[in-house]
Structure formats: C-alpha cells, structure tokens
CHARMM internal coordinates of N, CA and C (Angstrom, degrees):
IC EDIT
DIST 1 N 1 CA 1.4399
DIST 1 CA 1 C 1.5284
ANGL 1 N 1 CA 1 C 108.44
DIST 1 C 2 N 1.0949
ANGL 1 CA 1 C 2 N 108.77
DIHE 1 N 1 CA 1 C 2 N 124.61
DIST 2 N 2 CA 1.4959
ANGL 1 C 2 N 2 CA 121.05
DIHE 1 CA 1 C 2 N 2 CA 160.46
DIST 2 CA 2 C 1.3149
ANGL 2 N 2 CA 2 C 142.65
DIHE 1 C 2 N 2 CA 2 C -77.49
DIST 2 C 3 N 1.4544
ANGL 2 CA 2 C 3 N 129.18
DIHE 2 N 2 CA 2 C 3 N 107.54
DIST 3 N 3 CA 1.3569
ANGL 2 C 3 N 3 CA 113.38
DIHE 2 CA 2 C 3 N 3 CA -168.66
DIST 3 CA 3 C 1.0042
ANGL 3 N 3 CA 3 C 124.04
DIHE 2 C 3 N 3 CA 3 C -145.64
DIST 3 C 4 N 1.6813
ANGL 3 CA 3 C 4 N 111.53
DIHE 3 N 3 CA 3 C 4 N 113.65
DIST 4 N 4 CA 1.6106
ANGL 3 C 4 N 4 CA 124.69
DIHE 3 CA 3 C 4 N 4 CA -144.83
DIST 4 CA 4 C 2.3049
ANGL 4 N 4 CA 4 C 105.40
DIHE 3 C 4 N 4 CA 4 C -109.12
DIST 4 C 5 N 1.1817
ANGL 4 CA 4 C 5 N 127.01
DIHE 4 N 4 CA 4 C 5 N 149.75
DIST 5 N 5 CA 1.0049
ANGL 4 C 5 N 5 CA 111.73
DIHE 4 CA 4 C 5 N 5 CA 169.13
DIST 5 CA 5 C 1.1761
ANGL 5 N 5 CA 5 C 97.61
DIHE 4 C 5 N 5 CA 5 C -122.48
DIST 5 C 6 N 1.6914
ANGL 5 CA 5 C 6 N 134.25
DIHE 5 N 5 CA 5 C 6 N 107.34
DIST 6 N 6 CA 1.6155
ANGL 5 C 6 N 6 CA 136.14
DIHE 5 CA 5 C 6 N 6 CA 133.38
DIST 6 CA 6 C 1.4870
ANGL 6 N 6 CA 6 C 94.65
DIHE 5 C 6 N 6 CA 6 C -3.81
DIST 6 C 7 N 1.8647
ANGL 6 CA 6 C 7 N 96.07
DIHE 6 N 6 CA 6 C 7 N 147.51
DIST 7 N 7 CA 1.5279
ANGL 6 C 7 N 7 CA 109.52
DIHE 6 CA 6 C 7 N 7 CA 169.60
DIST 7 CA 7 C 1.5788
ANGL 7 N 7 CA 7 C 90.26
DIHE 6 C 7 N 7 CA 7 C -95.06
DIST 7 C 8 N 1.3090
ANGL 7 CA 7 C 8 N 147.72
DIHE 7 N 7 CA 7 C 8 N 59.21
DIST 8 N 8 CA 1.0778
ANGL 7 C 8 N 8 CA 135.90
DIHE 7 CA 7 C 8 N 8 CA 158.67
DIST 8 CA 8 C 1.0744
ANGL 8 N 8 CA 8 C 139.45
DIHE 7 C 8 N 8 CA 8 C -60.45
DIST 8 C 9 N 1.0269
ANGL 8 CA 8 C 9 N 158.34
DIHE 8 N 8 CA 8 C 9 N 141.81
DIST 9 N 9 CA 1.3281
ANGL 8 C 9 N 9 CA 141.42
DIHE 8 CA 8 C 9 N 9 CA -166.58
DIST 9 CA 9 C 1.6472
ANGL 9 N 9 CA 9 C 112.08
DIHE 8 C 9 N 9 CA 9 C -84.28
DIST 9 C 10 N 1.1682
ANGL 9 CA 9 C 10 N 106.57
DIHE 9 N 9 CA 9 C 10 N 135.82
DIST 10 N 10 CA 1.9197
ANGL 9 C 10 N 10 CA 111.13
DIHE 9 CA 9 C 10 N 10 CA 177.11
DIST 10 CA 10 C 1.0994
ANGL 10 N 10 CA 10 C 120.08
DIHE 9 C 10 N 10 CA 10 C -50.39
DIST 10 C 11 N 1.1523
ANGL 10 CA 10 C 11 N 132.04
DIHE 10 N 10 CA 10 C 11 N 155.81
DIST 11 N 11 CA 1.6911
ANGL 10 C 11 N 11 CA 137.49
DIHE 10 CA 10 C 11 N 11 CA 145.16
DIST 11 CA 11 C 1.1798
ANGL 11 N 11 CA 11 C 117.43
DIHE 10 C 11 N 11 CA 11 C -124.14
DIST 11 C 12 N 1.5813
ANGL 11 CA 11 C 12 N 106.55
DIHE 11 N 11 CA 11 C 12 N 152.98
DIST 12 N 12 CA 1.2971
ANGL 11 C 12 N 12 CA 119.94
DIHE 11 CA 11 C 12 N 12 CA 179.20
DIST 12 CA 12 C 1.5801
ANGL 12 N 12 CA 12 C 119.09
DIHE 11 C 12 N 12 CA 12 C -107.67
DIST 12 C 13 N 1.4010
ANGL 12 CA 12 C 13 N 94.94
DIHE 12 N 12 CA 12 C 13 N 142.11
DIST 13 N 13 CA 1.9222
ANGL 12 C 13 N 13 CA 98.17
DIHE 12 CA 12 C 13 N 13 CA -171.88
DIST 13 CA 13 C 1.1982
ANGL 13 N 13 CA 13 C 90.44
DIHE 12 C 13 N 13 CA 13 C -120.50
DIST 13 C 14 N 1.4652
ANGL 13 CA 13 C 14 N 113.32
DIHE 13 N 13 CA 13 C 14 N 112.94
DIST 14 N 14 CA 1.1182
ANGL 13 C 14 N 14 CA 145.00
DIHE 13 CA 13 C 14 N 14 CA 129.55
DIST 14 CA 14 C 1.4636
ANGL 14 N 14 CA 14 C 114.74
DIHE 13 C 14 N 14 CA 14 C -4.52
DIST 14 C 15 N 1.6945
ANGL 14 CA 14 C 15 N 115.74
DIHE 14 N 14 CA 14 C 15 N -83.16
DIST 15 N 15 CA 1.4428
ANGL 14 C 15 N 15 CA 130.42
DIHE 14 CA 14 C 15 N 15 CA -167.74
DIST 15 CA 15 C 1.8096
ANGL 15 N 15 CA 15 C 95.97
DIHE 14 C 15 N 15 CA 15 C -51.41
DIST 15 C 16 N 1.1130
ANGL 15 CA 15 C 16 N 124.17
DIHE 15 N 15 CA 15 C 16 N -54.83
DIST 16 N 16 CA 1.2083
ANGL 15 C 16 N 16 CA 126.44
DIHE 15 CA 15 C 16 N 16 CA -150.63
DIST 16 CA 16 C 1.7386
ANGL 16 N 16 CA 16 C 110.29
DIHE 15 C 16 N 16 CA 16 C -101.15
DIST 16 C 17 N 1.3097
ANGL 16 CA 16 C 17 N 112.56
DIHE 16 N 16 CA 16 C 17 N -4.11
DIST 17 N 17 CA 1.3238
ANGL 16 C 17 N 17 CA 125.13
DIHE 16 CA 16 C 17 N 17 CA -168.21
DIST 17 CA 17 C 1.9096
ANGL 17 N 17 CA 17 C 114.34
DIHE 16 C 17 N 17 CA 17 C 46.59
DIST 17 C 18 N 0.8969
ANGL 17 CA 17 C 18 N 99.41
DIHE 17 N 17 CA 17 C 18 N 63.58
DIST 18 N 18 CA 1.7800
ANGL 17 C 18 N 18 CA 112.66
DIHE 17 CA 17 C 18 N 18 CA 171.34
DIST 18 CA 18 C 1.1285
ANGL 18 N 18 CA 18 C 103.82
DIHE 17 C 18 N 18 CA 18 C -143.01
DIST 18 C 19 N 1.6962
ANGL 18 CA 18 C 19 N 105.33
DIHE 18 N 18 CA 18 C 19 N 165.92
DIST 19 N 19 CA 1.3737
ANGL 18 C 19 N 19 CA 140.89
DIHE 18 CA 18 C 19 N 19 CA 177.75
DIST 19 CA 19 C 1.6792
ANGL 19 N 19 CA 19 C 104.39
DIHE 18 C 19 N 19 CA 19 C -113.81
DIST 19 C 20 N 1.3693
ANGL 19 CA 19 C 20 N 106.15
DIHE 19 N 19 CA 19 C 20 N 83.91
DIST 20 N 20 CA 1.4649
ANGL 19 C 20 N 20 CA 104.42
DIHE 19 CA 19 C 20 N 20 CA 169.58
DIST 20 CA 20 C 1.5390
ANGL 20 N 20 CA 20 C 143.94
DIHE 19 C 20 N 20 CA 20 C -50.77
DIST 20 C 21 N 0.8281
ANGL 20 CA 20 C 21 N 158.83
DIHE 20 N 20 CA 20 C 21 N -164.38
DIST 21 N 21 CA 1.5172
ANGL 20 C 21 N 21 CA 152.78
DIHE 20 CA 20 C 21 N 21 CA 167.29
DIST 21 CA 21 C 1.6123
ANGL 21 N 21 CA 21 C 101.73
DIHE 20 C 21 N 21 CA 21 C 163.75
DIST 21 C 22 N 1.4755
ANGL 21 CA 21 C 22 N 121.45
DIHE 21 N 21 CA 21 C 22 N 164.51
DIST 22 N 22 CA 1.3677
ANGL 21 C 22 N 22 CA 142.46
DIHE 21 CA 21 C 22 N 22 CA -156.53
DIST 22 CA 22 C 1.7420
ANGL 22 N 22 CA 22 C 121.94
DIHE 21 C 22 N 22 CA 22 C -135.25
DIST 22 C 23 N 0.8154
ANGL 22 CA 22 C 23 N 104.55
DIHE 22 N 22 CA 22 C 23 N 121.64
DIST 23 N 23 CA 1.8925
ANGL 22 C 23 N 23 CA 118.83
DIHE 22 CA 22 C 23 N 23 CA -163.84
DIST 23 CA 23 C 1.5215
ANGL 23 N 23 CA 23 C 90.74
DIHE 22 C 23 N 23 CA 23 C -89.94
DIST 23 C 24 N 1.1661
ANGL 23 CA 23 C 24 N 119.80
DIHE 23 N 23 CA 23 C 24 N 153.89
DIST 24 N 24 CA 1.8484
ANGL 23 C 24 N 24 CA 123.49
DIHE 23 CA 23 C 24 N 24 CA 141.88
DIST 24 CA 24 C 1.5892
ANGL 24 N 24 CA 24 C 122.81
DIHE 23 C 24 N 24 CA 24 C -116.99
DIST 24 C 25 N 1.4461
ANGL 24 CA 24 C 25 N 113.64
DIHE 24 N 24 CA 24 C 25 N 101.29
DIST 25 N 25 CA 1.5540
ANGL 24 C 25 N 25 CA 106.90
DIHE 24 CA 24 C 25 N 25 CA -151.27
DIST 25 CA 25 C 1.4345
ANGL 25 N 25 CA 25 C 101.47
DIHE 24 C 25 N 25 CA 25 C -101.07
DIST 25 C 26 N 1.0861
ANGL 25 CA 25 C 26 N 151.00
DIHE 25 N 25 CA 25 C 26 N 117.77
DIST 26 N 26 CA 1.2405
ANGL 25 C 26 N 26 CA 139.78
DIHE 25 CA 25 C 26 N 26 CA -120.65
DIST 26 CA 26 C 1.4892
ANGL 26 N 26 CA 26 C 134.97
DIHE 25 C 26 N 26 CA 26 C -8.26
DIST 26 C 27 N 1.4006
ANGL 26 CA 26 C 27 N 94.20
DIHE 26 N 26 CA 26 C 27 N 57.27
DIST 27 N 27 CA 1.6510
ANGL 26 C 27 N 27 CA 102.75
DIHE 26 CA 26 C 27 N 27 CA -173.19
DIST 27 CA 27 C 1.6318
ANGL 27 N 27 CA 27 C 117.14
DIHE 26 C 27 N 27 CA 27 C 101.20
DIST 27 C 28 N 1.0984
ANGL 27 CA 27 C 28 N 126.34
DIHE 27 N 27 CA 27 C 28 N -53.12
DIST 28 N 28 CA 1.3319
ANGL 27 C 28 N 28 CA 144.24
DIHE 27 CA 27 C 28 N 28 CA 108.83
DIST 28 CA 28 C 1.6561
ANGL 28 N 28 CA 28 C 122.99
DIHE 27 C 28 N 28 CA 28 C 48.86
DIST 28 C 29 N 1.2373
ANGL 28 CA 28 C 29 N 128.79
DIHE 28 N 28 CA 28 C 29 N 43.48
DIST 29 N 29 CA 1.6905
ANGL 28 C 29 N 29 CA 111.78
DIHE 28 CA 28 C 29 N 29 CA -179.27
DIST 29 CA 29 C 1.5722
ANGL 29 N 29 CA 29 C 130.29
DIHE 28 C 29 N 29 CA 29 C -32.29
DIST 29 C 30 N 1.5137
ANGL 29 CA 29 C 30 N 125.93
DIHE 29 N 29 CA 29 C 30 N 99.74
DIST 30 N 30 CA 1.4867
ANGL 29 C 30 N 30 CA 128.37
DIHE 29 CA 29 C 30 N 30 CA 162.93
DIST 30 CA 30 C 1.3290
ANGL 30 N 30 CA 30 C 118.62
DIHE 29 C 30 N 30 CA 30 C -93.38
DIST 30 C 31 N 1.4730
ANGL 30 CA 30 C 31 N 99.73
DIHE 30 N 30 CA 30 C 31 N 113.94
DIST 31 N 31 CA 1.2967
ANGL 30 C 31 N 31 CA 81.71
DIHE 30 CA 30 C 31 N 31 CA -176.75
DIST 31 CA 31 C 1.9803
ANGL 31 N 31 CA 31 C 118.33
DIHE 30 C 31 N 31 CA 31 C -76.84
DIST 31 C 32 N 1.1196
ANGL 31 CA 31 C 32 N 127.01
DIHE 31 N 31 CA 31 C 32 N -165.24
DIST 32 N 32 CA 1.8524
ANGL 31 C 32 N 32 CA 109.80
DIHE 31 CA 31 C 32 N 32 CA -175.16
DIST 32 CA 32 C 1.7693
ANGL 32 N 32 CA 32 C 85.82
DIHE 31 C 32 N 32 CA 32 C -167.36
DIST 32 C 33 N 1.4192
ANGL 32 CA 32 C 33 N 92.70
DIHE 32 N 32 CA 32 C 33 N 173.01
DIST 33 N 33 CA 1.3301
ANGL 32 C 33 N 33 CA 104.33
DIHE 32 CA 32 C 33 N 33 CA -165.12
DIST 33 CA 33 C 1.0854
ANGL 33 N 33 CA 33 C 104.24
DIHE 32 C 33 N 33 CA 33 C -173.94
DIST 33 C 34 N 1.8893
ANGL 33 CA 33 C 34 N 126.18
DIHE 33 N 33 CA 33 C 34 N 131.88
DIST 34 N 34 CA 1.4357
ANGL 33 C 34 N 34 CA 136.72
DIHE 33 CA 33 C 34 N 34 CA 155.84
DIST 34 CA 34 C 1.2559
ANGL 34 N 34 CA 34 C 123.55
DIHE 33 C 34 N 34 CA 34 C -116.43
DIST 34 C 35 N 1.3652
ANGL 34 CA 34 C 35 N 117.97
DIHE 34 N 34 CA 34 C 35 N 118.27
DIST 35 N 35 CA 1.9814
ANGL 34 C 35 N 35 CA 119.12
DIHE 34 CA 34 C 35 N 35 CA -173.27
DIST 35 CA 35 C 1.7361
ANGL 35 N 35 CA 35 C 81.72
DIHE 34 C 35 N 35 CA 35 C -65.36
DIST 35 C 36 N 1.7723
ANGL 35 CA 35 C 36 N 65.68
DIHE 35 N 35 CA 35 C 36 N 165.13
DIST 36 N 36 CA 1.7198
ANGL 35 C 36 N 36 CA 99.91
DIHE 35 CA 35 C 36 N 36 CA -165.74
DIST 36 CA 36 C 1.4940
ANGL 36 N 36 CA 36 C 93.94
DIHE 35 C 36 N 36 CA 36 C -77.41
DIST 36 C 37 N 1.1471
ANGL 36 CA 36 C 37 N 130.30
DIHE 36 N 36 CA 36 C 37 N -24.25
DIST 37 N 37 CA 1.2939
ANGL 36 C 37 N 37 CA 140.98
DIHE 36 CA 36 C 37 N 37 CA 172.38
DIST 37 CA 37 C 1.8550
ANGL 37 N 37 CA 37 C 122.27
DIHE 36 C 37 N 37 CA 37 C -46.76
DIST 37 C 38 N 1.5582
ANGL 37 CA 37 C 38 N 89.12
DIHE 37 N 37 CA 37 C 38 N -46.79
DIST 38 N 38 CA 1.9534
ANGL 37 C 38 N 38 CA 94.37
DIHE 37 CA 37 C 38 N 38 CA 164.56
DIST 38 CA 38 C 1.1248
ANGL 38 N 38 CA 38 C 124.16
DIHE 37 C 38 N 38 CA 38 C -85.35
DIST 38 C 39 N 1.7223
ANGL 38 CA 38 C 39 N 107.52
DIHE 38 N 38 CA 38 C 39 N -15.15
DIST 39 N 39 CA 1.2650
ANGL 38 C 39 N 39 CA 90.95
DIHE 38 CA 38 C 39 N 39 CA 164.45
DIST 39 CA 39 C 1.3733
ANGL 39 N 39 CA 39 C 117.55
DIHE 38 C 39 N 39 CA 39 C -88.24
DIST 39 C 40 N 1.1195
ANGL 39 CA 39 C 40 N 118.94
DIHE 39 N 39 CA 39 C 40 N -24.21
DIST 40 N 40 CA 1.8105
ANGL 39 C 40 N 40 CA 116.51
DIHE 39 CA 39 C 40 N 40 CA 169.54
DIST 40 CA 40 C 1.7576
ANGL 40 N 40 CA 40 C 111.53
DIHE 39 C 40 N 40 CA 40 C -47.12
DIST 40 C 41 N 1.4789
ANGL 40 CA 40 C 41 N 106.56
DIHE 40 N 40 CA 40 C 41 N -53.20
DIST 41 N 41 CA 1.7336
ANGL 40 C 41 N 41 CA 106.97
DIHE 40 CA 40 C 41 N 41 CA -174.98
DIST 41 CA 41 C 1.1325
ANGL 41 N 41 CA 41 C 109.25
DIHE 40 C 41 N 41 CA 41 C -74.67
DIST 41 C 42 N 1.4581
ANGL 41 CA 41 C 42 N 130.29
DIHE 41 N 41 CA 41 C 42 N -42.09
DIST 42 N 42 CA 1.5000
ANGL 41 C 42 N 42 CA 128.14
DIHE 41 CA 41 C 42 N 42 CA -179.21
DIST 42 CA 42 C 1.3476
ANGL 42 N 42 CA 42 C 143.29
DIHE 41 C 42 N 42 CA 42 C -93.72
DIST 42 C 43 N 1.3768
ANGL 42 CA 42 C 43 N 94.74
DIHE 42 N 42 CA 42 C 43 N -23.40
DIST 43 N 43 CA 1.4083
ANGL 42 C 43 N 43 CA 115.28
DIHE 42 CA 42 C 43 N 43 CA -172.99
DIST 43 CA 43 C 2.0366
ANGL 43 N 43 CA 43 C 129.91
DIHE 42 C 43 N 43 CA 43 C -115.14
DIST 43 C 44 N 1.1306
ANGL 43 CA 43 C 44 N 94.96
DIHE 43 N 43 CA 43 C 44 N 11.77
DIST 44 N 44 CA 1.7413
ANGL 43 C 44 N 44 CA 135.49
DIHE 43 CA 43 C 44 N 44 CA 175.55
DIST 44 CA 44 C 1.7189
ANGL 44 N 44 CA 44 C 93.75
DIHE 43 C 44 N 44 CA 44 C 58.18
DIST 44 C 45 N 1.4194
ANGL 44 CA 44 C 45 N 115.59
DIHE 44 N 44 CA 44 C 45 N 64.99
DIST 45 N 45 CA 1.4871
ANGL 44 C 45 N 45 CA 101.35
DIHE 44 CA 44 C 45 N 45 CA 158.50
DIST 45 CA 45 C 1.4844
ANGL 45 N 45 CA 45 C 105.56
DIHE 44 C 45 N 45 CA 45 C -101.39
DIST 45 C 46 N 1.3013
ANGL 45 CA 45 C 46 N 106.57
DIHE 45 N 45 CA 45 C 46 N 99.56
DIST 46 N 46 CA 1.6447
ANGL 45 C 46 N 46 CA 117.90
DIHE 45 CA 45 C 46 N 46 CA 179.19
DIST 46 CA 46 C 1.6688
ANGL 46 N 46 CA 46 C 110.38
DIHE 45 C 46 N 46 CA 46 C -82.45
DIST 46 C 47 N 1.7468
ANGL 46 CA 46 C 47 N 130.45
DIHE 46 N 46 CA 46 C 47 N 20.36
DIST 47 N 47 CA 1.4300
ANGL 46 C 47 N 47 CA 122.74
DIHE 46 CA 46 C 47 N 47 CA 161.64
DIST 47 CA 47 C 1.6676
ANGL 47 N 47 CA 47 C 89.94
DIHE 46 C 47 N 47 CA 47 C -130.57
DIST 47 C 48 N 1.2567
ANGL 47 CA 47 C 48 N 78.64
DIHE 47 N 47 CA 47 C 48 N 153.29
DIST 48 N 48 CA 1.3906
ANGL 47 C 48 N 48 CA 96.11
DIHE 47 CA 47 C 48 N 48 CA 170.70
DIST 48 CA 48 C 1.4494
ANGL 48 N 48 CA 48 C 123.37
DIHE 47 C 48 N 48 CA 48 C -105.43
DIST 48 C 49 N 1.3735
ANGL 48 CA 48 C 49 N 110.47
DIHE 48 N 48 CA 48 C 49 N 72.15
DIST 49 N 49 CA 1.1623
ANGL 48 C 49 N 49 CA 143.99
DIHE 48 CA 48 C 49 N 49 CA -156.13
DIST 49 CA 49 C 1.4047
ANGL 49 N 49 CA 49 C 132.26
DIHE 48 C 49 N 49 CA 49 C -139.70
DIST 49 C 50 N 1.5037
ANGL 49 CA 49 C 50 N 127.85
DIHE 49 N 49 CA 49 C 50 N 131.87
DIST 50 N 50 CA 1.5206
ANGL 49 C 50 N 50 CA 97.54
DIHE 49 CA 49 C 50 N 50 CA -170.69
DIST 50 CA 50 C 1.7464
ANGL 50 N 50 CA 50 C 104.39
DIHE 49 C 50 N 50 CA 50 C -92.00
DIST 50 C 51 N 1.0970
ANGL 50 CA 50 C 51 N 125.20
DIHE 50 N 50 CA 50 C 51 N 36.24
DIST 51 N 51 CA 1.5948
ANGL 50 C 51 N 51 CA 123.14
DIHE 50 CA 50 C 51 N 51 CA 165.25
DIST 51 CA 51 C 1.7812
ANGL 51 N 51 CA 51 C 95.64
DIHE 50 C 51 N 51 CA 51 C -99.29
DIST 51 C 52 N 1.5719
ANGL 51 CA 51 C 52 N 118.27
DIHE 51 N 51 CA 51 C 52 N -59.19
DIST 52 N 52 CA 1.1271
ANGL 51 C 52 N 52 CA 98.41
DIHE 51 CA 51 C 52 N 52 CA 167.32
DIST 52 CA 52 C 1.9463
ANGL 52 N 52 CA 52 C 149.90
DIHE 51 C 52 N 52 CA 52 C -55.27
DIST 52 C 53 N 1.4804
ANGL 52 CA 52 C 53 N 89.08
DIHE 52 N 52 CA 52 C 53 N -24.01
DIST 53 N 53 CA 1.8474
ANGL 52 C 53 N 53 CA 103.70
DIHE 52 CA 52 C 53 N 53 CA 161.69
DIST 53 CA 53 C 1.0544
ANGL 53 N 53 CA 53 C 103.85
DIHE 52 C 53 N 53 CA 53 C -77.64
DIST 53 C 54 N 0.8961
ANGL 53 CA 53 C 54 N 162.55
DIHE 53 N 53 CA 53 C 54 N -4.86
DIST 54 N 54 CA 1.5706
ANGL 53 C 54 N 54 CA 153.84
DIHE 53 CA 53 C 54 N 54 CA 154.75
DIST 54 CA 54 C 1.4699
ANGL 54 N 54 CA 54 C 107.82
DIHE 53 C 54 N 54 CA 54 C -92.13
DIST 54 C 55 N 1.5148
ANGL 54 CA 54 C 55 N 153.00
DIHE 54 N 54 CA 54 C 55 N -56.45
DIST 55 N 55 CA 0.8834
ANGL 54 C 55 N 55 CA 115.55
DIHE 54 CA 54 C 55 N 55 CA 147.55
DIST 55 CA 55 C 1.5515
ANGL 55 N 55 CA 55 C 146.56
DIHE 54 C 55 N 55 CA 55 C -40.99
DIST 55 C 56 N 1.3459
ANGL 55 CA 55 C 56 N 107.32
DIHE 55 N 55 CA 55 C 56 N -23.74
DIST 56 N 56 CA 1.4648
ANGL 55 C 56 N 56 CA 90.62
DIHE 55 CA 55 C 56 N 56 CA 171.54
DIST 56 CA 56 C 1.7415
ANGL 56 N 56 CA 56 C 122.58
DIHE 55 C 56 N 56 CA 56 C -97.93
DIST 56 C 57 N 1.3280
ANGL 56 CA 56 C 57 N 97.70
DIHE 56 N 56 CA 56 C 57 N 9.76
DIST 57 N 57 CA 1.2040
ANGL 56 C 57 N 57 CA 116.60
DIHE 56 CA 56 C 57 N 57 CA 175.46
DIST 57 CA 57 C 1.8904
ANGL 57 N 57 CA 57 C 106.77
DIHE 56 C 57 N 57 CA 57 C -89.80
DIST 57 C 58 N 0.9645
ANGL 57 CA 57 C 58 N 123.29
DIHE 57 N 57 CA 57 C 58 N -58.19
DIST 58 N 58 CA 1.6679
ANGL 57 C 58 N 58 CA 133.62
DIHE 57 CA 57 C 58 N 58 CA 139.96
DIST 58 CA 58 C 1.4793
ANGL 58 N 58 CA 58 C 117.71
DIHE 57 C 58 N 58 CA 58 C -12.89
DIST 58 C 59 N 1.4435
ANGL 58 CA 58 C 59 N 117.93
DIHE 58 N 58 CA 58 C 59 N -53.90
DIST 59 N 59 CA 1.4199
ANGL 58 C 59 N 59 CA 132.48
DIHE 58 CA 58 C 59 N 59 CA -178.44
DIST 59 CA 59 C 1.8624
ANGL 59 N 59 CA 59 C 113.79
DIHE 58 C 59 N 59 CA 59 C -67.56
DIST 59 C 60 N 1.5611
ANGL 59 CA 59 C 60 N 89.43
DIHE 59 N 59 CA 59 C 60 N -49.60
DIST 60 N 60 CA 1.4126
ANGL 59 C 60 N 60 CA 116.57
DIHE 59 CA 59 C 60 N 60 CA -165.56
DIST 60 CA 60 C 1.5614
ANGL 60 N 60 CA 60 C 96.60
DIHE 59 C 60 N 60 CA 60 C -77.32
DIST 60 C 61 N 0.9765
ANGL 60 CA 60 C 61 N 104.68
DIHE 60 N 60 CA 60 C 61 N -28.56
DIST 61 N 61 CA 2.0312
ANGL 60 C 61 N 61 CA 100.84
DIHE 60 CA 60 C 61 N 61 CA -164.63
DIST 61 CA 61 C 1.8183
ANGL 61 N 61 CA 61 C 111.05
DIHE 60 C 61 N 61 CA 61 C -24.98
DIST 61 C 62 N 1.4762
ANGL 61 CA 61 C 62 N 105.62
DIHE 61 N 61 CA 61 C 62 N -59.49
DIST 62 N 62 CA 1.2230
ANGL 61 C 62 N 62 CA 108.17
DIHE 61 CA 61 C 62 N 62 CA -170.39
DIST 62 CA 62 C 1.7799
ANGL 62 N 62 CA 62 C 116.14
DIHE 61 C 62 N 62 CA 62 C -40.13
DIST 62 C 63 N 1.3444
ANGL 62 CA 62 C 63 N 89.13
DIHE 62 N 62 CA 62 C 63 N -60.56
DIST 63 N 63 CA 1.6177
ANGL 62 C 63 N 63 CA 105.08
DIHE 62 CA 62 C 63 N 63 CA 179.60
DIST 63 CA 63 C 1.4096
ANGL 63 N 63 CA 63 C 121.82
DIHE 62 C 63 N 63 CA 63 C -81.44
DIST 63 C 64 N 1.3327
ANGL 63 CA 63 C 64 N 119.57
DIHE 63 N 63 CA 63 C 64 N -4.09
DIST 64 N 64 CA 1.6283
ANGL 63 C 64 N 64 CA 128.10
DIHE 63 CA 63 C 64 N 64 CA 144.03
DIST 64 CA 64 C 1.4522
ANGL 64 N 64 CA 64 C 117.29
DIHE 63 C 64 N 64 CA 64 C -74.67
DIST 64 C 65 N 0.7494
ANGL 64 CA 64 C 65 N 138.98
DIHE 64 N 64 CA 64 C 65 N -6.04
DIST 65 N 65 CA 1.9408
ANGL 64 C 65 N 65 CA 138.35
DIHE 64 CA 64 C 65 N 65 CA -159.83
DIST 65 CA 65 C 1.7584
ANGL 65 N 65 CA 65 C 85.42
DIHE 64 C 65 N 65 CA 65 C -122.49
DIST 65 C 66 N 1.4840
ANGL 65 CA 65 C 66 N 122.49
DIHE 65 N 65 CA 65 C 66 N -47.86
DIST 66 N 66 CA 1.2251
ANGL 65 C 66 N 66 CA 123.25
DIHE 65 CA 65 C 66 N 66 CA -167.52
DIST 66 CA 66 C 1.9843
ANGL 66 N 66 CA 66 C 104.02
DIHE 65 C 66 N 66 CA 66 C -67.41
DIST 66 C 67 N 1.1690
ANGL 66 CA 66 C 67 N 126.48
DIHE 66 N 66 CA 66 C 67 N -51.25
DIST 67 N 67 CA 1.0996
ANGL 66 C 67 N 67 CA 125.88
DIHE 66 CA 66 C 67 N 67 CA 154.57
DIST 67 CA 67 C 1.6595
ANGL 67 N 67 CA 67 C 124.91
DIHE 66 C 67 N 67 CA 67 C -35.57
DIST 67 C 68 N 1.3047
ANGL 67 CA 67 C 68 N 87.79
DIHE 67 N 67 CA 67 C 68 N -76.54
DIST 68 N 68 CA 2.2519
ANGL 67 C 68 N 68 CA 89.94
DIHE 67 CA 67 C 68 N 68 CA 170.02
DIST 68 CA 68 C 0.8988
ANGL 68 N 68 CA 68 C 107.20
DIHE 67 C 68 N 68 CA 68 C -26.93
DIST 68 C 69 N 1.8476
ANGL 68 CA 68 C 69 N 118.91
DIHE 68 N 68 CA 68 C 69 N -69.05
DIST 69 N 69 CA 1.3983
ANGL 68 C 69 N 69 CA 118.72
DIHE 68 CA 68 C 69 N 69 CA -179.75
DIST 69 CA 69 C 1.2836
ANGL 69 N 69 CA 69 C 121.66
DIHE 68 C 69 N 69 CA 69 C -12.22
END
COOR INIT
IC SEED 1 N 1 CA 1 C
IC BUILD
C-alpha cells in the first residue's frame, strides 16, 4: 500500500472543529482530519484561533501525516 500526502494546503471546518488534510492511498483520495483540540495538547497551538491552528498544524505536519500513516 501506498501512502502519499499532497503538500496541499489545510482547511478548517468550522462545523466539526478540525483542520482537514488529504492522503493518496494507492492513488486513492483519503480524506484525514485533526481537532483543533490535538493541536492545542500536542502540537503547541497556544491561541485559540484559526491563524494559530494552522500554524501549528504547519509545524506539526511531519508528525501528523506520520501518525495518519
């Protein structure tokens, strides 16, 4: 199995409070998703803000994609 992450840029959902992002699992669109919540505990977004969830989502990428995986 193959499993690639586009440098795409994230989005944020509102309704659901996440920062979405997209896998290619053998070619394959997944879509993926982290609440704003892990990134607050894990990933140092210290505002509660969506400029700060996206930076720490930016920061975190490596070790968010490595998890999804």
């Amino acid at each position: 199995m193959e499993i690639r992450f586009p440098a795409d840029a994230p989005a944020y959902r509102d309704s659901n409070l996440t920062v979405v992002f997209r896998a290619l699992v053998d070619g394959e669109p997944v879509p993926c998703a982290i609440s704003v919540e892990a990134l607050e505990d894990h990933f140092g977004a210290y505002t509660e803000d969506l400029e700060g969830w996206m930076r720490a989502f930016d920061a975190g990428r490596p070790r968010i994609e490595a998890v999804a995986r």
